[in-house]
DRENGU-357929 format. One record per atom (N, C-alpha, C): residue in one letter; atom name; x, y, z. Coordinates in steps of 0.05 Angstrom, whole numbers, always signed. Example, Ala and Ser with C-alpha at 12.3 -4.5 7.8 and 13.67 -1.06 7.14 Angstrom:
BEGIN
   res   atom        x        y        z
     A      N     +264     -114     +156
     A     CA     +246      -90     +156
     A      C     +264      -66     +156
     S      N     +257      -45     +142
     S     CA     +273      -21     +143
     S      C     +258       +1     +157
END
This chain:
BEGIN
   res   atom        x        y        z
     X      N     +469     +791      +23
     X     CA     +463     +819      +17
     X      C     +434     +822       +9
     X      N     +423     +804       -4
     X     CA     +389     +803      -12
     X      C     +378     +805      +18
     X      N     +387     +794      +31
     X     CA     +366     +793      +56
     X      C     +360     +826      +70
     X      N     +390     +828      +68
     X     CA     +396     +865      +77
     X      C     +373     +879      +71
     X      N     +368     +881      +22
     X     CA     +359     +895      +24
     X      C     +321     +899      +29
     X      N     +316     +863      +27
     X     CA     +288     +849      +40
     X      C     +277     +860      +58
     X      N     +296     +868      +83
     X     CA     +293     +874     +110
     X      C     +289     +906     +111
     X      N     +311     +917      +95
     X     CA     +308     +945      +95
     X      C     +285     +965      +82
     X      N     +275     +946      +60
     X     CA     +257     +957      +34
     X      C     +229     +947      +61
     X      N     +232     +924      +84
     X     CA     +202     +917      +96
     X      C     +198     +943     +112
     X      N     +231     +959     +125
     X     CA     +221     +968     +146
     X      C     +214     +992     +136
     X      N     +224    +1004     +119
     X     CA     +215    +1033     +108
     X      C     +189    +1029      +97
     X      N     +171    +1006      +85
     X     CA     +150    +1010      +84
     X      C     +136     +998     +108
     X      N     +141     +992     +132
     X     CA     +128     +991     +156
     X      C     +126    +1022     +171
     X      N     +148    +1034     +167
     X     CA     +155    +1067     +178
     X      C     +136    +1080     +161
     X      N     +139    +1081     +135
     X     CA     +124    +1094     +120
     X      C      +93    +1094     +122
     X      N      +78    +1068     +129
     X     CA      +55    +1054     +143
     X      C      +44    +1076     +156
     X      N      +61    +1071     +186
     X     CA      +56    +1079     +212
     X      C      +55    +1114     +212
     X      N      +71    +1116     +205
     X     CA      +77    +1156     +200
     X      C      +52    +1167     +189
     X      N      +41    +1153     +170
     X     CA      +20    +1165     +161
     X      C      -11    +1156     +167
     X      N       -9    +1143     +186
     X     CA      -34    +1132     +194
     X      C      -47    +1142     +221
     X      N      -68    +1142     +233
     X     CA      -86    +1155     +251
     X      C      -83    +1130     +273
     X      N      -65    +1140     +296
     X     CA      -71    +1114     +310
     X      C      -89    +1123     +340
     X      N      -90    +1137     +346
     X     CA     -106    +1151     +354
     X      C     -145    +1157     +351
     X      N     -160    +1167     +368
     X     CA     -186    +1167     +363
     X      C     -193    +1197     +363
     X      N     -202    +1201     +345
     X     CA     -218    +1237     +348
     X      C     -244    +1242     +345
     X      N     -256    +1250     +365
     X     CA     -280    +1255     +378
     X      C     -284    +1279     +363
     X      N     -313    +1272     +343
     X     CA     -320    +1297     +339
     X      C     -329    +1318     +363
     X      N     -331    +1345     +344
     X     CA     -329    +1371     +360
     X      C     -360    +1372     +366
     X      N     -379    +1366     +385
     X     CA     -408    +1375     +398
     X      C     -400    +1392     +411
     X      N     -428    +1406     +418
     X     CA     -432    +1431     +429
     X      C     -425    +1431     +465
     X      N     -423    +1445     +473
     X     CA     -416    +1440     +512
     X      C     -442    +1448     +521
     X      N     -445    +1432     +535
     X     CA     -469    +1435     +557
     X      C     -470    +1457     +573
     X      N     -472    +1477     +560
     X     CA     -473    +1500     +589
     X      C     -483    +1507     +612
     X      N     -508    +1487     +613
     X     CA     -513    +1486     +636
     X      C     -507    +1473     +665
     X      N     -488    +1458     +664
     X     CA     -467    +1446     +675
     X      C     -450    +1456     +685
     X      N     -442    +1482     +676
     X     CA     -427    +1499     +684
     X      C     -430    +1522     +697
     X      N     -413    +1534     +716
     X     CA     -432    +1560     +722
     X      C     -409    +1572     +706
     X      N     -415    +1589     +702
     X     CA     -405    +1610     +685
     X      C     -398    +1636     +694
     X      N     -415    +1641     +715
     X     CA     -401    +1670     +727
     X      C     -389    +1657     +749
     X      N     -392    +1638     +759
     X     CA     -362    +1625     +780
     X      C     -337    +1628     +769
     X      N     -345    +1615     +739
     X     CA     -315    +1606     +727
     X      C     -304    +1642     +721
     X      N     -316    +1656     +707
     X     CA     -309    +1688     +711
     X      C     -310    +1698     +727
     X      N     -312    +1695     +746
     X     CA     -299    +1702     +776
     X      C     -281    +1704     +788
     X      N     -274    +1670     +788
     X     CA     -248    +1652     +782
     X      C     -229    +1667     +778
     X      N     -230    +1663     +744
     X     CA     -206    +1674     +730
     X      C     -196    +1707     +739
     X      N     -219    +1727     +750
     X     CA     -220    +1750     +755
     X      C     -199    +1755     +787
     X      N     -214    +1737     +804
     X     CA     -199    +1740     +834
     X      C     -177    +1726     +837
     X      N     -171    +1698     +814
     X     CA     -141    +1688     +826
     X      C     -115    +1701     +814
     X      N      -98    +1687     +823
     X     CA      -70    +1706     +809
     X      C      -67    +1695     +780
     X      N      -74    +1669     +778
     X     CA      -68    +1651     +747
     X      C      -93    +1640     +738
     X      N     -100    +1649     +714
     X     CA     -122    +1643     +703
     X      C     -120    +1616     +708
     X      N     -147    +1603     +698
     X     CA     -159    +1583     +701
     X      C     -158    +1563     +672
     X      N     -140    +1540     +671
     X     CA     -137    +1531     +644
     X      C     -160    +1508     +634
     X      N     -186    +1501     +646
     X     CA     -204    +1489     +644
     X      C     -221    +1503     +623
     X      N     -234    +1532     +626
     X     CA     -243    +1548     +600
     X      C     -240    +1560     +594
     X      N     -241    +1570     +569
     X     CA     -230    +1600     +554
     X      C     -255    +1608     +544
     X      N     -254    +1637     +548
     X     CA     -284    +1651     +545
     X      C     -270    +1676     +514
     X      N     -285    +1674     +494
     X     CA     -272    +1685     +477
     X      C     -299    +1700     +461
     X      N     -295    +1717     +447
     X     CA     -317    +1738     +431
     X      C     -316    +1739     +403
     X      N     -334    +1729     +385
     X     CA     -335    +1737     +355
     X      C     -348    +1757     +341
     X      N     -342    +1768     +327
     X     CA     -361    +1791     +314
     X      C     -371    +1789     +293
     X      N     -384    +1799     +290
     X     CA     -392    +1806     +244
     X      C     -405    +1830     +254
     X      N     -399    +1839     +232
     X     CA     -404    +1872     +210
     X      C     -440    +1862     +203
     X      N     -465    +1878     +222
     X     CA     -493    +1880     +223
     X      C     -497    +1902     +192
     X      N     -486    +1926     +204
     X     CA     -498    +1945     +189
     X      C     -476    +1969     +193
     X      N     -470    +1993     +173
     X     CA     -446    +2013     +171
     X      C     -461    +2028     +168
     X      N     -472    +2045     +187
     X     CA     -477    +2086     +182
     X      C     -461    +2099     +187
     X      N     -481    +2124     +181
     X     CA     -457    +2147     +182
     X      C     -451    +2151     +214
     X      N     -426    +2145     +222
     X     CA     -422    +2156     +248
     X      C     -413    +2136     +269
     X      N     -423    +2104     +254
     X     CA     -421    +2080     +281
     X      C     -429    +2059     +255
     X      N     -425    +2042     +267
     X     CA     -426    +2010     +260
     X      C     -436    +1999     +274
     X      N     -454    +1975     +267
     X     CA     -474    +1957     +280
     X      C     -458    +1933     +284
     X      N     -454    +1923     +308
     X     CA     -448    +1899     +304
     X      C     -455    +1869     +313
     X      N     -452    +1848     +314
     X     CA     -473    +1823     +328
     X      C     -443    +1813     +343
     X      N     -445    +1812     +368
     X     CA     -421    +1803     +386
     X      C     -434    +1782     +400
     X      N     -420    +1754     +397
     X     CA     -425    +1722     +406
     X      C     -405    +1719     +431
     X      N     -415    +1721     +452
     X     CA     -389    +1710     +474
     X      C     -389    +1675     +473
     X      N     -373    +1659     +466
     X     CA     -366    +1630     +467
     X      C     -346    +1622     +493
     X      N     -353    +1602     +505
     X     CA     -345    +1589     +523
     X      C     -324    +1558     +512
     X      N     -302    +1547     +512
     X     CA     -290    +1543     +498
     X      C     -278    +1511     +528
     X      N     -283    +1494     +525
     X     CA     -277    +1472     +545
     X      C     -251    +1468     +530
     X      N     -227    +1472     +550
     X     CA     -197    +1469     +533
     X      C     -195    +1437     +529
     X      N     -205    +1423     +548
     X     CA     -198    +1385     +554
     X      C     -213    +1377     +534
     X      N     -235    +1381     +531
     X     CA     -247    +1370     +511
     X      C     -255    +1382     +480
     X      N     -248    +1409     +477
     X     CA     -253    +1423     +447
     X      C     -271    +1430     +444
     X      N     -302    +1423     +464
     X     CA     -330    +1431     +456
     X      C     -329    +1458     +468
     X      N     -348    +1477     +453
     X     CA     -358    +1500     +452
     X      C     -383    +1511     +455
     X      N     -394    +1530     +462
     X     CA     -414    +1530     +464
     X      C     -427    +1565     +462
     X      N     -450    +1586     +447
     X     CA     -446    +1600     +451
     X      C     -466    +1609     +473
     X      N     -450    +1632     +492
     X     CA     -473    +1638     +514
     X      C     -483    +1661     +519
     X      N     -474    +1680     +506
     X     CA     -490    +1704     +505
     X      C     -489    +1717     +474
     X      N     -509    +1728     +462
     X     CA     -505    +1742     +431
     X      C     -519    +1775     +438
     X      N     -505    +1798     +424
     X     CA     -520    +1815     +426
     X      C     -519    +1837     +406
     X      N     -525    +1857     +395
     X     CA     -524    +1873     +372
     X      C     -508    +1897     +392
     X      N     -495    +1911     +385
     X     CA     -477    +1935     +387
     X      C     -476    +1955     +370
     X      N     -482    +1976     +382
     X     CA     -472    +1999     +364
     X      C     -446    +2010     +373
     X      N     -428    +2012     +353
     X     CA     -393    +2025     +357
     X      C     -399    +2046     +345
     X      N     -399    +2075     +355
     X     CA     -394    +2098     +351
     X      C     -363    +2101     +341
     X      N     -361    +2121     +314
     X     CA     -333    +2125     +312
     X      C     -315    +2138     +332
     X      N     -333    +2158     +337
     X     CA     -317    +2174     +368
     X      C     -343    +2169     +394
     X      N     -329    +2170     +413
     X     CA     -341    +2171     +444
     X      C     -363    +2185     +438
     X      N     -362    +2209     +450
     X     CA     -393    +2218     +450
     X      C     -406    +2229     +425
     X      N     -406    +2210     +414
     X     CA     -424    +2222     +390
     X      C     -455    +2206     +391
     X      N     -466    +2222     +378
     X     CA     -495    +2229     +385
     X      C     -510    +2214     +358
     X      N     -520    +2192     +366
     X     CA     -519    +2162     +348
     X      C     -562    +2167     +350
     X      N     -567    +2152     +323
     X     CA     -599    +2145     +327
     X      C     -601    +2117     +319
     X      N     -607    +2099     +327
     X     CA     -612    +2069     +332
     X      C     -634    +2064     +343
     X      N     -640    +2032     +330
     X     CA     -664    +2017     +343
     X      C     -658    +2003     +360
     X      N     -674    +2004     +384
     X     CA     -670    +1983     +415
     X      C     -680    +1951     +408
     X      N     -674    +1932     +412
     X     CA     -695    +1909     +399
     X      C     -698    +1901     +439
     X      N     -721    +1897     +437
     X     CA     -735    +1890     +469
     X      C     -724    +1867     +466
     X      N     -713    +1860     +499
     X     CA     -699    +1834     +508
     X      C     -705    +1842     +542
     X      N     -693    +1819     +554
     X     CA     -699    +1814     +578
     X      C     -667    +1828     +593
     X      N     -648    +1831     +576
     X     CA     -623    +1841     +587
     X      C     -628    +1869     +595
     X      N     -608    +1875     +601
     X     CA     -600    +1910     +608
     X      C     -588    +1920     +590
     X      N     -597    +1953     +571
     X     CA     -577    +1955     +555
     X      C     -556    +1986     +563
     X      N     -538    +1974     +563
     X     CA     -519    +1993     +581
     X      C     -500    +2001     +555
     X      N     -481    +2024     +570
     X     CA     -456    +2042     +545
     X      C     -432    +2023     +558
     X      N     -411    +2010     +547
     X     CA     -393    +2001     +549
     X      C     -375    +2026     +562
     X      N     -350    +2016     +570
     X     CA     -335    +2036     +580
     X      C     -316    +2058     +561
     X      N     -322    +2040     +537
     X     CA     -309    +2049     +508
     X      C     -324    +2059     +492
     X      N     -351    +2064     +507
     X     CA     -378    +2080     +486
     X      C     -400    +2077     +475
     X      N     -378    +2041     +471
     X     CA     -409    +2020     +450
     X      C     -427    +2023     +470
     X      N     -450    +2019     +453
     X     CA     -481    +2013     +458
     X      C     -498    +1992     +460
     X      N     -504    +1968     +478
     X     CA     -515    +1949     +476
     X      C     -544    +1950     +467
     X      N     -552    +1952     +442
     X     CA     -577    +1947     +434
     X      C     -588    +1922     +437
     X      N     -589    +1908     +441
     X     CA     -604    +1874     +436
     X      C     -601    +1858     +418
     X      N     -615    +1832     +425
     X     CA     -627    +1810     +403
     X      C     -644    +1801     +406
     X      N     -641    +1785     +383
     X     CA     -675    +1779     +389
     X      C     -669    +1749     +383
     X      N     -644    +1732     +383
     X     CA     -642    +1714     +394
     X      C     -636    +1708     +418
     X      N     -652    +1684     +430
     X     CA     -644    +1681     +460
     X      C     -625    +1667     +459
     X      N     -607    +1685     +490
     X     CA     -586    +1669     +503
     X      C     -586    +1666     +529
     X      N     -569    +1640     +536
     X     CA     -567    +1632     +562
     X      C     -562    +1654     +587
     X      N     -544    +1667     +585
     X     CA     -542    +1698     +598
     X      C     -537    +1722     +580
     X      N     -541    +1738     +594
     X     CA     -544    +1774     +588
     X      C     -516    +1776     +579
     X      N     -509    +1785     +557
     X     CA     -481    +1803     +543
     X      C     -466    +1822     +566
     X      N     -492    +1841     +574
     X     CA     -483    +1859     +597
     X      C     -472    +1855     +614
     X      N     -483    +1825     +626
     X     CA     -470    +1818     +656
     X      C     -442    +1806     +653
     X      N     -438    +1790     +628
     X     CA     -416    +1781     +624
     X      C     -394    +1796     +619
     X      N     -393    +1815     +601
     X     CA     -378    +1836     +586
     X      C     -370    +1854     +616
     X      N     -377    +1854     +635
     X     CA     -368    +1866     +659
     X      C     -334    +1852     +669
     X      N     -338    +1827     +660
     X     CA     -308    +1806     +671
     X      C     -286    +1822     +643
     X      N     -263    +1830     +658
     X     CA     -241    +1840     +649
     X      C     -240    +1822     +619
     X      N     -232    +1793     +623
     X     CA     -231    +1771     +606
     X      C     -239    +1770     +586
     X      N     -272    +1778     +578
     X     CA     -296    +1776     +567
     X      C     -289    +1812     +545
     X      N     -280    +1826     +571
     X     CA     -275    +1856     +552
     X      C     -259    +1852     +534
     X      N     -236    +1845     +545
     X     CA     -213    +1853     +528
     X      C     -220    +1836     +494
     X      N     -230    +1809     +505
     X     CA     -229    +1795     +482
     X      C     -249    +1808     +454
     X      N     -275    +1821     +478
     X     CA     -297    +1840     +451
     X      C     -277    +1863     +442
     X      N     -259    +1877     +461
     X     CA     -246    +1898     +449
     X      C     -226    +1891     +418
     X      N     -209    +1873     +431
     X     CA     -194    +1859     +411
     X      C     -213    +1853     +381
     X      N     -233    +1831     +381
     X     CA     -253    +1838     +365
     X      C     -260    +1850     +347
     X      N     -274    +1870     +364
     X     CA     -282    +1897     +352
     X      C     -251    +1906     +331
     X      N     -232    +1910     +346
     X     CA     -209    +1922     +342
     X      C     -211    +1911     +303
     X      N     -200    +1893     +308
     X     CA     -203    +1863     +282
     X      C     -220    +1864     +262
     X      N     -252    +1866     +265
     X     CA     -261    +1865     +255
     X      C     -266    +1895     +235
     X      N     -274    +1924     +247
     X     CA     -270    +1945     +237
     X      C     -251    +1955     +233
     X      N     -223    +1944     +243
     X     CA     -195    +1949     +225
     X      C     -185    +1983     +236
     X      N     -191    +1980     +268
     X     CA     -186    +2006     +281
     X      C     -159    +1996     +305
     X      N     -159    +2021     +320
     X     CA     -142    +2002     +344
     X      C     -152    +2026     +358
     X      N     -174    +2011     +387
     X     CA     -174    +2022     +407
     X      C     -165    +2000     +423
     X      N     -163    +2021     +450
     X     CA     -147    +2014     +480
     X      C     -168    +2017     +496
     X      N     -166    +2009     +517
     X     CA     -183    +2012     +549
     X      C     -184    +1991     +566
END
């Protein structure tokens, strides 16, 4: 019966061992090489086939710039997201103005950039940055993918719910 409980007391601390230990390797998180990628292929891609594309995820972050009367400033990051490997990378940044309602009649500063600054289909206002990025906000924010996720966003971050 000693042996029983020799054997049983080894294997629960061999289980106990193993369960809690890393047997496995984890690669820290570096940045993704974006230039490696094309980027408006891959939003293309995802745009013309029937099933998105599970190689990248293209996703949007916000923060709260500045709150006047009438609209909100905001700094919108589009990130490119390698699902196989976890690296990230960001590829376009740009400042926004969100009007509370559609046509309202907003006064803002332009910051000069090499982009286009265009009205979203929801109103926002692409003002600029004045940090560089790999591509234009504008051109990107055109892919369905790229919208919904700034809409969502936006939505999130100013604690509203629009649709479009």
């Amino acid at each position: 019966m000693k042996n029983l409980k020799k054997i049983a007391v080894l294997a629960l601390l061999l289980i106990g061992f193993f369960a809690f230990s890393k047997a496995e390797k984890t690669t820290s998180k570096t940045s993704l090489n974006i230039d490696a990628i094309n980027i408006v292929k891959a939003l293309s891609n995802q745009e013309l086939e029937c099933r998105p594309t599970s190689n990248f995820l293209f996703y949007v972050e916000a923060t709260l710039v500045k709150k006047s009367r009438g609209s909100s400033t905001v700094n919108a990051t589009i990130f490119v997201l390698d699902r196989v490997s976890g690296q990230y990378n960001s590829v376009a940044n740009e400042n926004i103005v969100v009007p509370f309602h559609k046509e309202s009649v907003l006064q803002y500063d332009i910051v000069k950039s090499n982009c286009n600054k265009i009205t979203l289909a929801n109103g926002d206002k692409i003002i600029g940055s004045t940090q560089p990025a790999a591509y234009c906000f504008s051109d990107l924010i055109k892919y369905e993918v790229v919208f919904n996720s700034y809409n969502s966003a936006i939505n999130k971050l100013l604690h509203i719910n629009r649709t479009l």
